[in-house]
N, C-alpha and C positions, 0 to 999 in steps of 0.2 A: 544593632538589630532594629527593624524597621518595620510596619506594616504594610498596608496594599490600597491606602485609601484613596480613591479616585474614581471621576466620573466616568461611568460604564461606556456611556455614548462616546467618549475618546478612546474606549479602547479598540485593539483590531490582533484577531487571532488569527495569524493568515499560515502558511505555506507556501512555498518554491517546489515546482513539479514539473517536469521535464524526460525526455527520452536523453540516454546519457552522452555526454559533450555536446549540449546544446547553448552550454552556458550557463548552466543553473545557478553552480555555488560561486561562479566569478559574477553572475549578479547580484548574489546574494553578498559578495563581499564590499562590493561598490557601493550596498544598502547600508553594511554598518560604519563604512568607509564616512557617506556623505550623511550621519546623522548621530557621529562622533565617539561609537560606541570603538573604534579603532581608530589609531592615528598612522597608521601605515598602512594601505593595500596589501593583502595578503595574495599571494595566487597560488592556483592550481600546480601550475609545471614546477615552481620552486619548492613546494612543500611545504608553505608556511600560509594554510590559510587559517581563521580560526575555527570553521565549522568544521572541516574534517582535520579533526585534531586527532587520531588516534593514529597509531603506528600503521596501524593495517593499509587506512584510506592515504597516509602520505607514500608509503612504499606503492600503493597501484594506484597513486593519482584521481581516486574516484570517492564519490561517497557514498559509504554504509549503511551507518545509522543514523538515526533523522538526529540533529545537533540542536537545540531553543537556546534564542537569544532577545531579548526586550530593548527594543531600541525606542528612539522616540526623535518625532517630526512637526514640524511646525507649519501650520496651511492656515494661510490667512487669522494670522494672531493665537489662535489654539492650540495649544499641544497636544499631543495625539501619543499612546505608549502603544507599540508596534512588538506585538509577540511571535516572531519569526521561526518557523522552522521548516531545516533547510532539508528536502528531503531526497533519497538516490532514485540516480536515471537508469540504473541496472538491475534487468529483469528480474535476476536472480532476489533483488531484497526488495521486489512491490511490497512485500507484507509490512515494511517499514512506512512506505505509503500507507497503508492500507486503515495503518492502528492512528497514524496523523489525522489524513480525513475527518475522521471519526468524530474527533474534538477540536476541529478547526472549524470555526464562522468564514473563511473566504480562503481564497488559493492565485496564487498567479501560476499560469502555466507559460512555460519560456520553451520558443521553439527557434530550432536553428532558420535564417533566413536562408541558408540555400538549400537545405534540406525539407521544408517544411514540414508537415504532419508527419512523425514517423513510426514506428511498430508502438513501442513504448509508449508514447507520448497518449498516443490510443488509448493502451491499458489505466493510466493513469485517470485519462480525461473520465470512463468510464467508472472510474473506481469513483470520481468526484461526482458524478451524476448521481449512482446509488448512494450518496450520504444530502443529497441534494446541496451542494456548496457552491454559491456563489464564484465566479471567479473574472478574472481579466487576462489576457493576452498579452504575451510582449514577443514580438518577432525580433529575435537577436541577431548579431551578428551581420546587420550590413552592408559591413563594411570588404566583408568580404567578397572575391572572384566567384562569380555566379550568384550571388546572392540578388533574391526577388523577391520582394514583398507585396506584391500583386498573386504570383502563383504560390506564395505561402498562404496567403489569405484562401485561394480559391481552394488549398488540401483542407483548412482551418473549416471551410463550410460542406465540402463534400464529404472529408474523412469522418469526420465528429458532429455533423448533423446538425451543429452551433448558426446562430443567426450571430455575424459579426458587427457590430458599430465598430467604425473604422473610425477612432477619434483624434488619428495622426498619420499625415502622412512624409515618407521622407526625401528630405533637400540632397537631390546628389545621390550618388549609387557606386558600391564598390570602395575600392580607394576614396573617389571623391564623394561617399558620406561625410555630410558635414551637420546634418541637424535634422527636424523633425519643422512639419505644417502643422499648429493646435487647430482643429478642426471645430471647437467649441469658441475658442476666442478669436479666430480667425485671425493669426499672427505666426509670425515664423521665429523658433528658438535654435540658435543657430551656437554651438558650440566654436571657440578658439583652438586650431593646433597649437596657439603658443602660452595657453591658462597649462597652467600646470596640475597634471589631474582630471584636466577639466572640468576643473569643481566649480566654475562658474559659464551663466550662458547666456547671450543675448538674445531682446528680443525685438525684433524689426517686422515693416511690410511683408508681408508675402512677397519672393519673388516674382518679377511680372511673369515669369515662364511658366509659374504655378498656378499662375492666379486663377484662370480658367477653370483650369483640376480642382481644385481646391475649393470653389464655387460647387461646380458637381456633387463632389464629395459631400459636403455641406446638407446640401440636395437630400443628397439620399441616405444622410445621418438623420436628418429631421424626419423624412418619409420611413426610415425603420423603425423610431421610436413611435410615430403615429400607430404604426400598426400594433405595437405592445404596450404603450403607455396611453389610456384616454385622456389624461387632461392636455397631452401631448395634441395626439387627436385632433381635439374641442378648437386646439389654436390654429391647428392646420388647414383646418375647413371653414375657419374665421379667418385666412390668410395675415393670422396675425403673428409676427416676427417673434422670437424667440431670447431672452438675453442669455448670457453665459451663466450666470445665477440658476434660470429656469432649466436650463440645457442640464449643468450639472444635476439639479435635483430627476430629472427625469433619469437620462443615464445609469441614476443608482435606483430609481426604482423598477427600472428595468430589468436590471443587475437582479436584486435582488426576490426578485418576481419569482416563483415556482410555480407556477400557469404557463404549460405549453412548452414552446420551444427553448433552449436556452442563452441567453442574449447576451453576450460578452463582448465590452469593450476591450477596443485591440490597437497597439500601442507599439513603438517600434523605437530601436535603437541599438546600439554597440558595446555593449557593458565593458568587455575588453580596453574598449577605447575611452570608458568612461563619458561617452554618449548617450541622452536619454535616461539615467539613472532617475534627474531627480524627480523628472516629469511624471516616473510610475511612480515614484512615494507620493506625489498628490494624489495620482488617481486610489491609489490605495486607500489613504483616507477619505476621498469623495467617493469612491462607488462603491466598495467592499466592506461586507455587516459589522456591526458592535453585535459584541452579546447580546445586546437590548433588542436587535436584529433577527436574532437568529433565535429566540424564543424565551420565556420566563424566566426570571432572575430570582423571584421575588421566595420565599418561603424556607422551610427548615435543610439543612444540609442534605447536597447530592454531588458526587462528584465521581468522575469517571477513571479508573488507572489503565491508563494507556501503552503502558511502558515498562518495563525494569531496567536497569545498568547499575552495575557494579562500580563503583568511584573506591579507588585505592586507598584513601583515605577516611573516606566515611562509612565505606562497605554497601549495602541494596539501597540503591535508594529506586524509588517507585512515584514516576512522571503521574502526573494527575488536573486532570480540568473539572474545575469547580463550575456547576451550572447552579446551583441554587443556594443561599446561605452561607455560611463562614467557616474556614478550614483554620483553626488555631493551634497554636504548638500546646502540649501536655494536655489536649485534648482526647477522648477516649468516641470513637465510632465504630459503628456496625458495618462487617463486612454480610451483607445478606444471601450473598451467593454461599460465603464458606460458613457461612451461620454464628459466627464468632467474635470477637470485637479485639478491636487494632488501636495501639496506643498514637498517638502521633508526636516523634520525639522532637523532630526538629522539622522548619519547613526552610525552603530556598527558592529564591528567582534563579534561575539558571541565566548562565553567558555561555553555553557551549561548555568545555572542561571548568570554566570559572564558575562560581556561586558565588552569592546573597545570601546572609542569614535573613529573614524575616519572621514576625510571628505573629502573621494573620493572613489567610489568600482570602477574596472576596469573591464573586460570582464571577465568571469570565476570566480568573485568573487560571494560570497556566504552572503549576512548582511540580517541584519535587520532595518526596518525604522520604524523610528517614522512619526507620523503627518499625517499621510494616512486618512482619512476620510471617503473612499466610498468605497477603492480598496480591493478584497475578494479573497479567493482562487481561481487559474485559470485563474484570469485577467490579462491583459499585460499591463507594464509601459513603455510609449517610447517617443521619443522626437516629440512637437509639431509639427515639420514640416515635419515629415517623419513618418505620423499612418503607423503601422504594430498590426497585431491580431497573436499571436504566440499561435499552439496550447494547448488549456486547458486539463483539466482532467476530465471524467468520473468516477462520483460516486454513489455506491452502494445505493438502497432504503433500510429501513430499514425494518427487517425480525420478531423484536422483541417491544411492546409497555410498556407502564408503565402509570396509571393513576393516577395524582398526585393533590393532593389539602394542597394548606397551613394550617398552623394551626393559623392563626392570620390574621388578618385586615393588621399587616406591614410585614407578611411574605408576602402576598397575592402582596402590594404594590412593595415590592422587588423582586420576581416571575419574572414576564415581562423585569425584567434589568436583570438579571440571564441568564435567558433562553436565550434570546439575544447574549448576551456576549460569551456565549459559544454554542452556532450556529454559529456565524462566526469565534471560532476557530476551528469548528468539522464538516465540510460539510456532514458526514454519518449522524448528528444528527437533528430527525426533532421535529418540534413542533405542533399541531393540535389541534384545540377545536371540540370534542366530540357535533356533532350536538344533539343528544338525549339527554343525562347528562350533556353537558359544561362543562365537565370536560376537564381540560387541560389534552391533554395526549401526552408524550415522545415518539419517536423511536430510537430505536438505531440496533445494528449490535447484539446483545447479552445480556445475564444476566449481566456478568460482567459489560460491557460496561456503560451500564445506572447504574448499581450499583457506579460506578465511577462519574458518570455525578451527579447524588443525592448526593455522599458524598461531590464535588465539590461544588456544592449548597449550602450545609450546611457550610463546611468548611470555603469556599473563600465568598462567598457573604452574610452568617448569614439568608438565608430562612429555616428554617424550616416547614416541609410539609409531609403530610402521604402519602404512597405509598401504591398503590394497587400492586395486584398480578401479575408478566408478564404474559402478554398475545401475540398471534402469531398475527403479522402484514399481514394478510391476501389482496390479491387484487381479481381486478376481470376483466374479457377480455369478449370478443364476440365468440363465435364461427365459423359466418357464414355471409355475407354479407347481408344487408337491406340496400333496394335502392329507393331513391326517398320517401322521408318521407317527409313531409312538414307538417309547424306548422305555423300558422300569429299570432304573437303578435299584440294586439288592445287593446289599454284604452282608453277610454274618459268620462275624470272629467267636464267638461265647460272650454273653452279656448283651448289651444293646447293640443292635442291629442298624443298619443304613437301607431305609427303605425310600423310592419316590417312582411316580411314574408322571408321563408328561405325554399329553399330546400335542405335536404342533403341525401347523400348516406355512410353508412360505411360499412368499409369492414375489417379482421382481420390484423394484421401486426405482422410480423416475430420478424423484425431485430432491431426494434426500440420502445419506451413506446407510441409513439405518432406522428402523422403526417398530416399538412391539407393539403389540394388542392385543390386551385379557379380555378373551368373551369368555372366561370360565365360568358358569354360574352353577348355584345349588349348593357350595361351600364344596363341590368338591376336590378342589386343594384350594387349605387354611391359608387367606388375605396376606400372614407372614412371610408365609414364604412364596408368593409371584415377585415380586423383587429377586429371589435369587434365583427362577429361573432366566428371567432376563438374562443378570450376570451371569449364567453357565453360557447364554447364546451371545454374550458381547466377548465372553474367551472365546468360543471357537469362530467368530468374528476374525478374530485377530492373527488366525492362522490359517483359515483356506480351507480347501479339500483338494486343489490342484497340487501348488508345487510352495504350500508353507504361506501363499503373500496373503495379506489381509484384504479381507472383504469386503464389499461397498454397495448398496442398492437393494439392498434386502429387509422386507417386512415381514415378520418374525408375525405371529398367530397364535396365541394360544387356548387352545380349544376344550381340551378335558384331562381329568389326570386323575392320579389316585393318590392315598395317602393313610400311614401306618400310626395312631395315636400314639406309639413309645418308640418306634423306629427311625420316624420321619425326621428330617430337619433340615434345614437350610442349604448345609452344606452337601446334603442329598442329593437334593431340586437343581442345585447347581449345576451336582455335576451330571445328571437326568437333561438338563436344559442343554448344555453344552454338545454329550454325545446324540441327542434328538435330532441338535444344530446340524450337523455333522451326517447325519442319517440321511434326512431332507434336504439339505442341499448338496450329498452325491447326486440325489434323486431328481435336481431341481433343473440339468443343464446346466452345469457350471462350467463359465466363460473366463480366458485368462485374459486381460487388460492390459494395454499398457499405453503409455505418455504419447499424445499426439502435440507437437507442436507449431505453433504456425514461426513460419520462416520467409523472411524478406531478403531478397540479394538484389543488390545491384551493380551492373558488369557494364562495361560496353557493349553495344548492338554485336558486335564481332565475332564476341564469347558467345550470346545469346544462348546459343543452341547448343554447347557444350551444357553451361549450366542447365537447362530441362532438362537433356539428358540425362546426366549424373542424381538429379532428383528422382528423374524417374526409375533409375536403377535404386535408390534407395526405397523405393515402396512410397515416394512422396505424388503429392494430387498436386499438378500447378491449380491455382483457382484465379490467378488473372496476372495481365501484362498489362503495365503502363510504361509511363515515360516519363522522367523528372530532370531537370538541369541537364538533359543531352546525353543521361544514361537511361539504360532500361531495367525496370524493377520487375523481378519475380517474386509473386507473391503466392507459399504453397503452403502446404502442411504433410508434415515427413514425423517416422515416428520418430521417437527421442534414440533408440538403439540403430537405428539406422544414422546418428549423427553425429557420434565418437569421433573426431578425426577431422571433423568436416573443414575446415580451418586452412589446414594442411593441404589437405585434395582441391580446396577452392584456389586457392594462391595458385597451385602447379597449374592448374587448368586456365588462368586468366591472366598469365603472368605477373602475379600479384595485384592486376587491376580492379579486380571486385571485391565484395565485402558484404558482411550480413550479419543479421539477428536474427534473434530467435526466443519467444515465450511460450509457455506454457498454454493451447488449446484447451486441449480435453481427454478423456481416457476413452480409447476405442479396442473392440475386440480385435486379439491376436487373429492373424489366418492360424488355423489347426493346423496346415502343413507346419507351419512352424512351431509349434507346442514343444 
């Protein structure tokens, strides 16, 4: 067992984030490849990488859930330990993104070079904005037919609004990619077809063919930085020349700037090919934050849990980033969200499926705990004498259902441990009993998604259970304010009675699923119990007035009530609060919702007009036509239940030439004809 002692400035908490088969986790394999944390290339298509280790991601080739690995790299004499995690390019598991973000200092984002900017990649980039994270660029893949790293760069600045430093450009194109122009040291790194791996790379003149470009570029790397960095600036207008020393410090203070636009160096190469690997582990270290980076280190414990996963062996363990002070094993901490305190039985460095015992994380570190009992994604761990609430994460409702029923009396038994289990590792994932049928039924973000969560079922916990058809997780809002509604709750069996009355008002809400407000005053209903009127209006929340789906946009009011001194009580108000809920928003225009999602295809010009069509008959909005590598991209938004099948119908239509995505928009009103 080990501890964690080392300088903060070396370290680097980063993430891999990508639109899916961009290259993400075959660069991320090349990363532990060349910094020895592997002694074999792992890859995608064979099944054998180390990040997606789990049955699921090797039977469909993709990654799940975000994997952490600790590598470490050597840049100009200094070690550097490198907290990697690698996270998925499928829409359906952003929230895996989302909870990473969160507690990551830096991000590389990897785009296909013939594809460039793509739906996903978007989602992502934004998701890295709202946590403000630093990040760099690596345009993949150009080795490939059609691959352009001029027109990936020009989606990189219109799609994502990013200001690029272009601090590499490349030798050769296509097949004949052979290396990268350093745009800082003004030299060419030129990899061997006959290095094996190409785990080594020379570095020579610039081409004379480049030299020219290369010049330019130079140009207008120094002239970007002028405009975002002053001391940058001071030199430029002093026409005084630049070293690669100065270049780099700028660069990362550019990087890491949160003033204004965001300014991301952009890097290029072939990970497949084992091209340009080692060049982004510099930049990683030179432009992308330490902890000491990304804000105070310094004071009594705080630490963020990110995560849960179940490990076969150990049982919950619960992912965690320490921001302030020491995580030590048979330590005892405050979970302040659940008000309770949490032993800390064991701690680990993570490798993906592997661990590290250790028994001390320090600021900036990255582990995993055993022995957590209560504490869920989002919650803070901190030390008993100093509560702090660090903040959480916002997560997606789900847009897609699945009805499921066991096939046995001990699958039936095993269900409730299942579901569970993988609820608190998957916060997009919900569970609900079917008021009409009782039928247990799923949500999740996607088909895929719940297709993984059922074979997880099966696999890891041995239920077996039949699966209905997906269905669209439909909700339901108000249109219009209802005011002063009032309902009295009264029973009387012999003995004490159940009395309450409640007045409320609602009214629609923009910005949020849900909102109350007590202007009760004069005591007339007792401070005890507005808490449960609330809870009466969060149950009938949760059921609708349309057709059962749960509520969203709604601010709850509550105005005046009454109250019986030996009748009254909690459970009264409740259920007072609930049918008022209910009263008021029949009263309110209630609207049925459902999944709008934006949708990317790209066909040949041929199809073109096949595909609008076919959108248009689904109820979809084109909202623009472009043009990418010599096909044409439609870019719309179609609802989710309009897009069952789509798959299927796109192939018949295009002779299998086209192809698409699709994420989650927003929720918009049903047309009534169709109600």
């Amino acid at each position: 067992m080990v501890g964690t002692t080392r300088k903060l400035a070396t370290v680097r908490n980063i993430g891999i984030m990508a639109h899916i088969d961009a290259g993400k986790t075959t660069t991320t394999e090349r990363i532990l490849y060349y910094t020895g944390v592997s002694h074999k290339i792992g890859e995608v298509h064979d099944g054998t990488t180390t990040m997606d280790y789990t049955k699921q991601e090797r039977d469909h080739g993709i990654t799940i859930t975000s994997a952490a690995v600790t590598c470490h790299w050597n840049l100009d004499g200094t070690e550097h330990a490198i907290t990697l995690l690698d996270t998925p390019g499928h829409v359906d598991f952003t929230i895996e993104v989302e909870r990473c973000l969160r507690v990551l200092d830096g991000a590389v984002a990897v785009f296909d070079g013939v594809a460039g900017v793509e739906p996903q990649s978007e989602t992502v980039w934004r998701q890295a904005d709202r946590y403000g994270v630093p990040r760099i660029c690596f345009v993949n893949k150009l080795d490939r037919t059609g691959a352009d790293f001029h027109a990936c760069l020009a989606t990189i600045e219109e799609r994502l609004g990013a200001v690029p430093l272009v601090v590499q450009l490349p030798i050769g194109a296509e097949a004949g990619f052979r290396g990268v122009v350093d745009l800082v040291a003004m030299t060419a790194l030129v990899w061997s077809p006959d290095t094996p791996l190409g785990a080594a790379y020379t570095t020579s003149a610039i081409p004379a063919e480049l030299a020219e470009t290369a010049t330019r570029w130079r140009s207008r790397l120094v002239e970007t930085l002028a405009d975002h960095d002053e001391p940058t600036l001071h030199a430029y207008l002093d026409g005084r020349a630049l070293s690669a020393d100065e270049l780099h410090a700028a660069i990362r203070r550019a990087t890491l700037s949160r003033e204004g636009s965001t300014v991301t160096p952009v890097l290029c190469g072939t990970a497949f090919k084992n091209k340009g690997v080692q060049p982004l582990l510099d930049a990683i270290v030179r432009y992308l934050p330490s902890p000491e980076d990304a804000g105070a280190t310094e004071g009594p414990l705080s630490a963020l849990a990110f995560k849960v996963a179940t490990d076969q062996h150990l049982g919950k363990l619960t992912f965690v980033r320490v921001y302030t002070g020491r995580l030590e094993t048979g330590a005892t901490v405050l979970n302040p969200v659940k008000g309770g305190k949490e032993r800390i039985s064991k701690l680990y460095r993570m490798r993906a499926d592997k661990r590290e015992e250790i028994t001390t994380a320090q600021a900036g570190d990255i582990v995993a705990v055993a022995g957590l009992k209560r504490t869920t994604t989002g919650e803070t761990l901190c030390d008993e004498r100093h509560p702090v609430v660090l903040e959480s994460m916002d997560f997606p409702d789900p847009v897609l259902e699945v009805a499921v029923e066991p096939r046995s009396q001990a699958d039936h038994d095993r269900l409730g441990s299942a579901l569970q289990r993988l609820a608190e590792e998957d916060p997009s994932f919900r569970i609900r009993t079917d008021a009409a049928t009782g039928q247990t039924v799923l949500g999740g973000m996607g088909e895929l998604h719940l297709e993984i969560l059922v074979e997880r079922m099966k696999d890891e916990f041995g239920v077996e259970a039949a699966v209905g058809r997906p269905r669209v997780a439909y909700r339901e809002t108000i249109a219009r304010r209802a005011e002063d509604v009032t309902f009295t709750h009264r029973k009387q069996t012999g003995g004490k009675g159940q009395y309450a009355r409640v007045r409320l008002t609602l009214e629609p809400l923009a910005d949020a699923p849900y909102e109350f407000v007590n202007k009760v005053t004069g005591g007339r209903i007792p401070r005890e119990f507005i808490p449960s009127v609330d809870l009466g209006c969060q149950d009938a929340l949760r059921s609708g007035v349309l057709a059962g789906h749960e509520m969203t946009g709604v601010r709850v009011i509550l105005t005046d009530g009454d109250f019986h001194v030996i009748d009254s009580s909690e459970l009264a108000f409740r259920l007072a609060g609930a049918q008022a809920f209910r009263e008021a928003a029949a009263q309110a225009g209630p609207v049925l919702l459902e999944p709008v999602m934006a949708v990317e295809v790209t066909t040949p010009e041929e199809h073109l007009g096949d595909v609008i069509g076919d959108i248009n008959a689904r109820r979809g909005q084109v909202r623009a036509l472009s043009e990418r590598s010599g096909a044409r991209i439609v870019e719309a938004s179609v609802p989710l239940a309009e897009m069952f099948g789509y798959v299927g119908d796109l192939r018949g239509r295009t002779s299998g030439r086209a192809g698409y995505t699709m994420r989650f928009e927003t929720y918009e009103p049903v047309p009534r004809a169709l109600w």
